[in-house]
C-alpha positions in Angstrom: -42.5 -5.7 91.8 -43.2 -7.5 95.3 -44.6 -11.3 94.6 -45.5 -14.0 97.1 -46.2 -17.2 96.9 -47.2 -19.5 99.2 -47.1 -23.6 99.2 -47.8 -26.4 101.8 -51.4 -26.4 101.7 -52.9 -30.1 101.3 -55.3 -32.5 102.8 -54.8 -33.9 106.4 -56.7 -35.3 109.3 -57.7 -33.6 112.8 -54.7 -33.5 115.1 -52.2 -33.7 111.8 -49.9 -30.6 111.4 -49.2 -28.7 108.4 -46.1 -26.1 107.5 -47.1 -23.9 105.4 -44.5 -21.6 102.9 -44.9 -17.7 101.6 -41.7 -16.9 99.5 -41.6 -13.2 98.8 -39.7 -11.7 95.8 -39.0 -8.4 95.4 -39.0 -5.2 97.9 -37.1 -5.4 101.1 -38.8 -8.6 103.0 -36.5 -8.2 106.3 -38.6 -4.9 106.4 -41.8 -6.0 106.2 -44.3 -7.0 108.4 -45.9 -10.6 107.6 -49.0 -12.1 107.8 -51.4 -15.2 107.1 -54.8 -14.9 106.8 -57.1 -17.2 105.7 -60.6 -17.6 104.5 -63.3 -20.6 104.8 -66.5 -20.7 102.2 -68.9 -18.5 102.9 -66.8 -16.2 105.8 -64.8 -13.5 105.8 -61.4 -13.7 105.3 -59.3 -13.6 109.2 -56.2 -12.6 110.4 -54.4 -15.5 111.7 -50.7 -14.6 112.6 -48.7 -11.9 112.3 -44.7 -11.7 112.6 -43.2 -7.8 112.6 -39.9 -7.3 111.4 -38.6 -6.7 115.1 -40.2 -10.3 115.9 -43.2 -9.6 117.7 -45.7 -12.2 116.9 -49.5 -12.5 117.5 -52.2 -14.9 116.9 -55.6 -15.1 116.4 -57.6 -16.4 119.6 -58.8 -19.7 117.8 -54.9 -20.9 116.8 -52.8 -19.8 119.7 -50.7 -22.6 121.1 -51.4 -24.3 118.3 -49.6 -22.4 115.3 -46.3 -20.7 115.0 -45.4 -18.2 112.7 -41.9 -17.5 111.7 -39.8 -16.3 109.1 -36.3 -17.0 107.5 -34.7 -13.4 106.1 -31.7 -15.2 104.4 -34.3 -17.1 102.4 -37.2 -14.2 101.7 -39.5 -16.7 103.4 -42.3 -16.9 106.0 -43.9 -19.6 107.6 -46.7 -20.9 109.5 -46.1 -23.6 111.5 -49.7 -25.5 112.0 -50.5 -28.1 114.6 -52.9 -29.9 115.9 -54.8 -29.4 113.3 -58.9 -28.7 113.2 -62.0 -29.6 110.7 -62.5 -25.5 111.7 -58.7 -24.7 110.5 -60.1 -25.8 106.7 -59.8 -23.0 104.6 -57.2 -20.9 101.8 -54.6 -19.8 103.2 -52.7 -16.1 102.1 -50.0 -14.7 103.1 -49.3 -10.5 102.9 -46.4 -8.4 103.3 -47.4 -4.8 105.1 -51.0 -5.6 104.1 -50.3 -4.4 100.4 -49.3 -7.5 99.0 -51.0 -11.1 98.7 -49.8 -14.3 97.2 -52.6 -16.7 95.3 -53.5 -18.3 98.5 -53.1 -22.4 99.3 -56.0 -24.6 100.0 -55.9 -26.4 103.4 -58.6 -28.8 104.2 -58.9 -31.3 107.8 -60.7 -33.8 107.3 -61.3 -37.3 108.5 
């Protein structure tokens, strides 16, 4: 059984930067293609980064040059590296390996 869970979430002020955790148990992570999404009240829930297993990475419009996603095989762990931080960046934050599974999601609120 494949479980994530993801940490770092918190409360910080515009221009502050966050890092935010997803350890994955379970299943082959080095194979898997990771992603953070996240998802504000009232709004759909958005891609934000995605790392493949080769290393490609890509980024939603609204973060790009502002976060970094990377992961750490020897440690079953992805991250998302958050700067710069936005009162438009507040929302829970999930991570998913292959788009099949999802960890509980972390709350992550800028605010001033």
């Amino acid at each position: 059984q494949v479980q994530l869970v993801e940490s770092g979430g918190g409360l910080v002020q515009p221009g502050e930067s966050l890092r935010l955790s997803c350890a994955v148990s379970g299943g082959t992570f080095s194979a898997y293609v990771m992603a953070w999404y996240r998802q504000a009240p009232g709004k759909q829930r958005e891609q934000v980064a995605t790392l493949t297993a080769g290393g490609n990475s890509y980024y939603a419009e609204s973060v790009k040059g502002r976060f970094t996603i990377s992961r750490d095989n020897s440690q079953n762990t992805v991250y998302l590296h958050m700067n710069s931080l936005k009162p438009e960046d507040t929302a829970v934050y999930f991570c998913t390996a292959n788009g099949q599974y999802w960890g509980q999601g972390t709350q992550v609120t800028v605010s001033s």
